[in-house]
C-alpha positions, 0 to 999 in steps of 0.5 A: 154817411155821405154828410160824414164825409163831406164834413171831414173834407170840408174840416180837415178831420181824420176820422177813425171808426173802430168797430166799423165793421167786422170782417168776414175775411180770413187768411186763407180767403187772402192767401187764395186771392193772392194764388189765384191773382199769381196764375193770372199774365199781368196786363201791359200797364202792371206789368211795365209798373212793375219793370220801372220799380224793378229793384227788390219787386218781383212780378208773379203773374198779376201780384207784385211783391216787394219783400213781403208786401204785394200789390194788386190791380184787381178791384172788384173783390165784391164776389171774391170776399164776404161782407164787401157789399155790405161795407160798400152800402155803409160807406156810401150810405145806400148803394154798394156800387157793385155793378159800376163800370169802374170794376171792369176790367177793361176800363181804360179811365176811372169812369163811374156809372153807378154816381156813388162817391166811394169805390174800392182801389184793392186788397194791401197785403204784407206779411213782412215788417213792411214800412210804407214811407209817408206820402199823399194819397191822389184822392181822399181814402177809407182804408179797412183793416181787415186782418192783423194790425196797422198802425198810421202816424198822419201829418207826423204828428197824430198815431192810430192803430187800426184793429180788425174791422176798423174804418180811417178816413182821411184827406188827399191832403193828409201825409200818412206813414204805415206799419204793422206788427205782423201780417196784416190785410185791408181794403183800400177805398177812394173817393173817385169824384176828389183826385186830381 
């Protein structure tokens, strides 16, 4: 896989793999993953995150939810959701990288022990007709869908939709817009080595 992704850097490409991976998420392993985040305090820097985009946010202990779309901070979902090592080993052709620092929770940088390129940035939520307006990512991504349907018009010009278990690369270059047709559910993953 690594050569994979170093070729669609190096090309440009946005790449969609249907059928990468079938979840083993389900609804209530998500609505239980919310609660559980919702009864932890938010730590300093969600919480004033939280407070400068006040308007339609509301902060419930570590979960903000924007009108139906929740946010998280929690990254290490390895022991929380079946079948995450394993996509971890696909993407980064070996290694989950599981036991890398970057899943502490009292990181202060995103610094890397285990060396591998790809790590998990959350879980994204909605169960609203939420609109995710186009913007760049800081690094370049792998987004997982896992429950529900998302769709992703790329560079305003090119649509995928993306069906449960399948994987989008795309580049830090890429503008990308997001929606859904009903509640859905995935798993964000960035190459760490490319932000700025």
């Amino acid at each position: 896989m690594k050569e994979i992704w170093s070729k669609a850097k190096e090309n440009r490409d946005i790449l969609h793999f249907k059928g990468f991976q079938t979840p083993e998420i389900t609804w209530e392993d998500t609505l239980k993953f919310i609660y559980d985040l919702s009864k932890i305090p938010a730590n300093e820097s969600f919480a004033e995150r939280a407070e400068k985009s006040r308007g339609s946010q509301v902060l419930f202990g570590s979960v903000i939810s924007n009108l139906g779309y929740f946010l998280f901070e929690e990254n290490n979902l390895f022991p929380i959701f079946k079948g995450v090592t394993e996509l971890m080993e696909k993407v980064n052709g070996g290694n989950s990288g599981k036991d890398c620092n970057y899943y502490d929770k009292d990181r202060t940088s995103d610094s890397c022990t285990c060396g591998e390129q790809w790590h998990i940035q959350t879980l994204r939520f909605s169960i609203s007709d939420h609109l995710v307006n186009s913007h760049h990512d800081p690094n370049n991504v792998l987004y997982w869908q896992v429950l529900g349907n998302s769709y992703w018009v790329m560079n305003e010009k090119k649509e995928y939709c993306l069906k449960p278990g399948d994987l989008l690369y795309f580049n830090k270059e890429d503008a990308h817009l997001v929606w859904q047709d009903g509640p859905r559910a995935g798993i964000i993953i960035d190459d760490i080595r490319s932000k700025e």
